[in-house]
C-alpha positions as CSV (number, residue, x, y, z in Angstrom):
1,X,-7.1,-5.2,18.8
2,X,-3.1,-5.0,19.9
3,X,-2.0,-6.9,22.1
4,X,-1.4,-6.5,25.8
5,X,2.3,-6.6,25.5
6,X,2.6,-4.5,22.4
7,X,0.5,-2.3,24.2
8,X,2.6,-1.8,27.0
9,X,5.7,-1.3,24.7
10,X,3.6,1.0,22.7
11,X,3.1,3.3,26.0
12,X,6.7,3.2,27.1
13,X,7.4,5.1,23.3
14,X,6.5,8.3,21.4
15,X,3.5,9.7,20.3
16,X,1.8,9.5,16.8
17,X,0.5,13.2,15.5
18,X,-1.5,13.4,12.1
19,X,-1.3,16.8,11.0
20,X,-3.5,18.3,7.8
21,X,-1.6,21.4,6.0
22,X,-4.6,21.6,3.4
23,X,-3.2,19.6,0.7
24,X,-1.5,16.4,2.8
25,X,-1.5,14.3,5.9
26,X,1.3,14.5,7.2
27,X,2.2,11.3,10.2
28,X,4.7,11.3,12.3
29,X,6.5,9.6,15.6
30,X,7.9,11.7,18.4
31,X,8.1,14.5,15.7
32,X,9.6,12.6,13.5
33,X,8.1,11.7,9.9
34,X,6.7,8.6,9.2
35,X,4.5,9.1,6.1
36,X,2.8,11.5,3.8
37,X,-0.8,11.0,2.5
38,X,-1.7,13.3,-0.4
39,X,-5.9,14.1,-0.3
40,X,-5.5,16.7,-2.8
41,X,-4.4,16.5,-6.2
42,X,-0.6,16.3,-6.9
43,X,0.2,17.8,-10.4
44,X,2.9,15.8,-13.0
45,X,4.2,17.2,-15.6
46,X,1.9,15.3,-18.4
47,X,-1.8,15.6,-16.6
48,X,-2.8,12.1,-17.6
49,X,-0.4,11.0,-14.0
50,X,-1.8,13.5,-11.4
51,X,-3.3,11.5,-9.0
52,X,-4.5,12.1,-5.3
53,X,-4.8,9.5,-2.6
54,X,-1.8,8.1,-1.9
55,X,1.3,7.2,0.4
56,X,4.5,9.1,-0.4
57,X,7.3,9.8,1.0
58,X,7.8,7.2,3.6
59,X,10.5,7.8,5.6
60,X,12.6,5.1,7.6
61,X,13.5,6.3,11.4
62,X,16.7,7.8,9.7
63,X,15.2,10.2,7.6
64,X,15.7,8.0,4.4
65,X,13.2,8.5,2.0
66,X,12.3,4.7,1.2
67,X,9.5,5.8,-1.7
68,X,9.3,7.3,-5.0
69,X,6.4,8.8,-6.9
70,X,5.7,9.1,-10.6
71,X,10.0,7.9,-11.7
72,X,10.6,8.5,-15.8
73,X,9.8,4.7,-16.5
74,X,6.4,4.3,-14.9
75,X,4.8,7.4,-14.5
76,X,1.7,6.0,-13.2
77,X,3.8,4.5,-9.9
78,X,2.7,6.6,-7.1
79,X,4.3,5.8,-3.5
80,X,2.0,3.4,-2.1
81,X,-1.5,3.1,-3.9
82,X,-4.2,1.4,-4.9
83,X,-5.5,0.7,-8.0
84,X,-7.1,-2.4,-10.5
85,X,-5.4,-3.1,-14.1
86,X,-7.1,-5.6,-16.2
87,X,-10.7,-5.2,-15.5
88,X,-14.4,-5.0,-16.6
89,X,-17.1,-2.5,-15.9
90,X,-20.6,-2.7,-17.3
91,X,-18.8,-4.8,-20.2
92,X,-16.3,-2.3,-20.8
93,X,-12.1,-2.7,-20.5
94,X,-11.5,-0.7,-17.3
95,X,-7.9,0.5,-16.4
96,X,-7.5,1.7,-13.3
97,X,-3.8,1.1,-12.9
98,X,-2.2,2.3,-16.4
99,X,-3.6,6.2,-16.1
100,X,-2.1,6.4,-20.0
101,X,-4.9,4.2,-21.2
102,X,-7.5,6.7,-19.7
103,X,-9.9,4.4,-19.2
104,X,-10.4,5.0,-15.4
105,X,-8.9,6.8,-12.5
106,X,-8.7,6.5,-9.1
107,X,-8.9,10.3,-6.7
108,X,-9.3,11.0,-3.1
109,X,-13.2,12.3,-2.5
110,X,-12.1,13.2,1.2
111,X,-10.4,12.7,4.6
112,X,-13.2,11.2,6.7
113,X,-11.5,11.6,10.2
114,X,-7.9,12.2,11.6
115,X,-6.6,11.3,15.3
116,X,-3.9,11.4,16.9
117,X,-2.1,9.4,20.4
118,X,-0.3,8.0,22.3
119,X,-1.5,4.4,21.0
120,X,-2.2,5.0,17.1
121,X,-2.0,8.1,14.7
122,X,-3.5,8.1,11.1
123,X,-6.7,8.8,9.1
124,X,-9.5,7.0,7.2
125,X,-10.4,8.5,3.8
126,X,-12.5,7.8,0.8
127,X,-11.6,7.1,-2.8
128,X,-13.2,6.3,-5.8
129,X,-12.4,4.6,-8.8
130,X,-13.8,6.1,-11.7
131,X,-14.7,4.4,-15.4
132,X,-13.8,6.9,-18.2
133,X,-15.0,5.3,-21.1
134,X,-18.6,4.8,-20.8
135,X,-21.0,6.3,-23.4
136,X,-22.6,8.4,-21.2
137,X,-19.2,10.0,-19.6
138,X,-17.1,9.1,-16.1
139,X,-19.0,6.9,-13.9
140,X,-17.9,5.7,-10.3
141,X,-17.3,1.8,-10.4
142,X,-16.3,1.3,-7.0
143,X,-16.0,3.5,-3.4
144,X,-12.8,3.0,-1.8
145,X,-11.9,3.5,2.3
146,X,-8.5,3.8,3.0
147,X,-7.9,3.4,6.8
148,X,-4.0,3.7,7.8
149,X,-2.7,3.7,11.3
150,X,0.7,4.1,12.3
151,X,1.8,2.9,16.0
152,X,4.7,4.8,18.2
153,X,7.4,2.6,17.7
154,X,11.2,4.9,16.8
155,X,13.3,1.5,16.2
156,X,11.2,0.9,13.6
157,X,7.9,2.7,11.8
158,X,5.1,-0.2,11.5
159,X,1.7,1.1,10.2
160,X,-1.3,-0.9,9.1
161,X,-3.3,-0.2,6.0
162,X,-6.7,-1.2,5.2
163,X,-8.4,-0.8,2.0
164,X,-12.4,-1.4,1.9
165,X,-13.8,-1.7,-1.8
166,X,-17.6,-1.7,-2.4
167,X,-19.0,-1.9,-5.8
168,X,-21.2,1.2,-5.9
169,X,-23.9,0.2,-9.0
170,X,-22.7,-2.6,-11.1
171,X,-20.1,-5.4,-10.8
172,X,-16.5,-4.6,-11.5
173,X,-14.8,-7.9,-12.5
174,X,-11.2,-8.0,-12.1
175,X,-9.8,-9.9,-14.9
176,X,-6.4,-12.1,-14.2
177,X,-3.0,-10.4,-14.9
178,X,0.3,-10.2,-13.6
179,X,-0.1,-7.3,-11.1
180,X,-3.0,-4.9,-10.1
181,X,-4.2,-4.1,-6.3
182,X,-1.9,-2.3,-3.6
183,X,1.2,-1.2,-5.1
184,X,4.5,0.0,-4.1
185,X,7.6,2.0,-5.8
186,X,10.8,2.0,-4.1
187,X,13.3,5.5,-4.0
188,X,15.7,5.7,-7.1
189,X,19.0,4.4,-5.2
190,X,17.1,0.9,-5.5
191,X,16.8,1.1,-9.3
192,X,18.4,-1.5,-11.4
193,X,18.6,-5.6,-10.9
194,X,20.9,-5.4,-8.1
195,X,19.2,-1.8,-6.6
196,X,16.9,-3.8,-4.0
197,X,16.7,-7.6,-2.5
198,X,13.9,-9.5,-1.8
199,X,13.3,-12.3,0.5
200,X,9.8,-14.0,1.1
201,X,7.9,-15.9,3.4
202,X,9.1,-19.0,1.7
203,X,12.4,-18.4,1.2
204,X,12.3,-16.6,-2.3
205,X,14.1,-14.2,-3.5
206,X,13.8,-11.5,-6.4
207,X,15.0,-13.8,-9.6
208,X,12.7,-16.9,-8.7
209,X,10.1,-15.0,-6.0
210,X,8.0,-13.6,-8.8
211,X,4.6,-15.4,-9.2
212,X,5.0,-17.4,-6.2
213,X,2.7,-16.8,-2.8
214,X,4.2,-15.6,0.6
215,X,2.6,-14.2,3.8
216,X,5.6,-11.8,4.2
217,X,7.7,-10.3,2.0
218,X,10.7,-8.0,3.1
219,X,12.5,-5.2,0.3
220,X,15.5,-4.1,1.1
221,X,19.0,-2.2,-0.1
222,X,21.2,0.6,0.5
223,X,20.0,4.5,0.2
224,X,22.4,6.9,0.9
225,X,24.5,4.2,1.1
226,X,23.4,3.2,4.1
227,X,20.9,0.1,4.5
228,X,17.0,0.4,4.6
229,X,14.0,-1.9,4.4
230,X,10.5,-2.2,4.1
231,X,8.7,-5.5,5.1
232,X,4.9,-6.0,3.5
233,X,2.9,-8.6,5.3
234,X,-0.5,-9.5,4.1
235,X,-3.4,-10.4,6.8
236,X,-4.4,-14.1,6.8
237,X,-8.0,-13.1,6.3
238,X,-7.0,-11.1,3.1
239,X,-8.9,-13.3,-0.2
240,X,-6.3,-16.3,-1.8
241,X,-3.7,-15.8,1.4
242,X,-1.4,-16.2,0.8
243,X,-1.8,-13.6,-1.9
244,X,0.4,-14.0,-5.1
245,X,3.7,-11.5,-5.7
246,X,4.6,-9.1,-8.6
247,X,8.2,-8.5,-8.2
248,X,9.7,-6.7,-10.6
249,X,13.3,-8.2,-12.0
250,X,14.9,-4.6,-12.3
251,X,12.9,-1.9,-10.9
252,X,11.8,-1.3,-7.1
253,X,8.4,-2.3,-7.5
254,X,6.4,-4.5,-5.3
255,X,2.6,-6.0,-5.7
256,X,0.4,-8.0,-3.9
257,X,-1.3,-9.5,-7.5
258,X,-4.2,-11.0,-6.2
259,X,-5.7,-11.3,-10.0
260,X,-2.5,-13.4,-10.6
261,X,-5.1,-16.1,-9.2
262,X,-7.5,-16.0,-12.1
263,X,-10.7,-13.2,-12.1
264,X,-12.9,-12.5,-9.7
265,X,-15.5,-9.9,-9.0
266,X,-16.5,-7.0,-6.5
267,X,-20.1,-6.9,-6.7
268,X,-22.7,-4.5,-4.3
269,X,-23.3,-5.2,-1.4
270,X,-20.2,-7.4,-0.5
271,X,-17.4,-5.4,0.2
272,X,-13.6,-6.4,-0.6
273,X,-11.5,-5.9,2.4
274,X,-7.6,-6.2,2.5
275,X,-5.8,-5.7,4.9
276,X,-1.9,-4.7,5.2
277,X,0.6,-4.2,7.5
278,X,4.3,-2.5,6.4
279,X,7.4,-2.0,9.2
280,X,9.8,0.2,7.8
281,X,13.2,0.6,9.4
282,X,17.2,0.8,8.6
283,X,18.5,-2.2,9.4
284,X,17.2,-5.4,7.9
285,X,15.3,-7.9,10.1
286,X,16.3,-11.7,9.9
287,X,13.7,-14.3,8.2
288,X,12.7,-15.2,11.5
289,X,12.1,-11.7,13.0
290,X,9.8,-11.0,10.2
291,X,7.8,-14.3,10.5
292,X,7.6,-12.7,14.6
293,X,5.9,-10.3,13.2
294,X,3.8,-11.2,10.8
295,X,2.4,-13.9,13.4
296,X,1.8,-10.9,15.7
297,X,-0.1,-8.9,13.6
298,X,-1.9,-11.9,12.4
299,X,-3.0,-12.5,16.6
300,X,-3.9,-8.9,17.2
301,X,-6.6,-8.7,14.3
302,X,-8.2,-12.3,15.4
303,X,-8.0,-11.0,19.0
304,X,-11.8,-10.1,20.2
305,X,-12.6,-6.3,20.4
């Protein structure tokens, strides 16, 4: 539940419109865009990397585009996604995350509602993850609800994302690795070791941040040649908060590696819940601004509906 004062500032703002053109959502601010969300399949050159359900482009309130989807050295990067690396289902290696291994894949099922406001704008819909190499053919592992919501804010675009996982049969352990969860893949002007910055919660930055555990994390670097950002803050009821980082040393790629912490498993009945909040904009917010605003959004999901 927001807050009474970020209501208020909420109403003084723009509206939020989610619009479906068949293929996409398309989210935007006062008519401006905010983000994309594909529900139908988008095709890649090599099949193996089409993938539907995902975030991209995300735009700052410039017009920058801050994402990129499928770039030459990691085809299986989509925007913002979701998806499980080193894992185990009914005994079996499970990939969910490298789509080259074809062992699994995840795809949108469908858009479960839209809305639109003067408050919120977004959409829940449904994945599924999919096991490719059992001996009786593809078998759904887990169900998948995406919920995003994006708030009428034009100095900024902040919307929250919340991904519910429910194991739909059998267990799906996830197995420890580096990186594997909800992913993100910056735009090619942040490409290279110098392309993009990174500060954390704890002071880290992108040479000695890797592998280390933050609350917030904020990305940030020049498109255009102008300056951009996108902060990631991860909800303190989220499981190991504060979660473990994938940064990458010379691509703009961000993780929040929760198997980092060792395996775990999603079994029936219990779902897995995490919850995300991302504030993009084109100026870059002090350390102290984003620890403001990671305590907010922290207060606002502990506040009683």
């Amino acid at each position: 539940m927001l807050s009474a004062a970020l209501l208020l500032l909420l109403l003084q703002d723009a509206r939020v419109d989610c619009v479906d053109d068949g293929k996409s959502l398309l989210v935007t601010v006062g008519g401006k865009n905010v983000l994309r969300y594909h529900h139908a399949v988008v095709e890649q050159p090599d099949p193996v990397f089409s993938r539907s359900g995902y975030l991209h482009p995300i735009w700052t309130p410039s017009g920058k585009i801050i994402t990129n989807d499928s770039p030459p050295n990691h085809l299986h990067h989509h925007g913002i996604w979701s998806a499980w690396t080193s894992s185990e289902f009914q005994g079996r290696k499970s990939n969910f995350w490298e789509s080259k291994e074809k062992q699994g894949k995840v795809e949108c099922v469908k858009v479960e509602e839209t809305f639109s406001g003067p408050v919120s704008g977004g959409f829940r819909a449904r994945h599924r993850f999919i096991n490719l190499n059992g001996p009786d053919g593809p078998k759904v592992a887990l169900e998948e609800v995406w919920e995003v919501r994006v708030y009428p804010l034009t100095d900024r675009y902040v919307f929250d994302l919340t991904s519910t996982q429910t194991a739909v049969e059998h267990p799906l352990v996830i197995k420890e690795y580096r990186y594997g969860g909800i992913g993100f893949r910056g735009c090619a002007d942040w490409e290279g070791k110098a392309g993009v910055e990174y500060l954390t919660s704890e002071g880290k930055g992108r040479v000695d941040g890797h592998a280390t555990k933050a609350s917030w994390v904020l990305a940030s670097g020049k498109i255009g040649g102008a300056e951009a950002s996108i902060g990631f803050l991860s909800h303190a009821s989220n499981f190991r908060h504060p979660q473990p980082l994938r940064i990458h040393p010379d691509e703009p790629f961000f993780n929040w590696a929760v198997p980092q912490g060792g395996d775990f498993t999603i079994e029936p009945g219990k779902p897995y819940v995490a919850r995300y909040r991302f504030v993009v904009g084109d100026a870059r917010p002090t350390a102290a601004q984003m620890t403001a605003l990671w305590a907010r959004y922290d207060d606002e999901i502990k506040a009683p509906k």
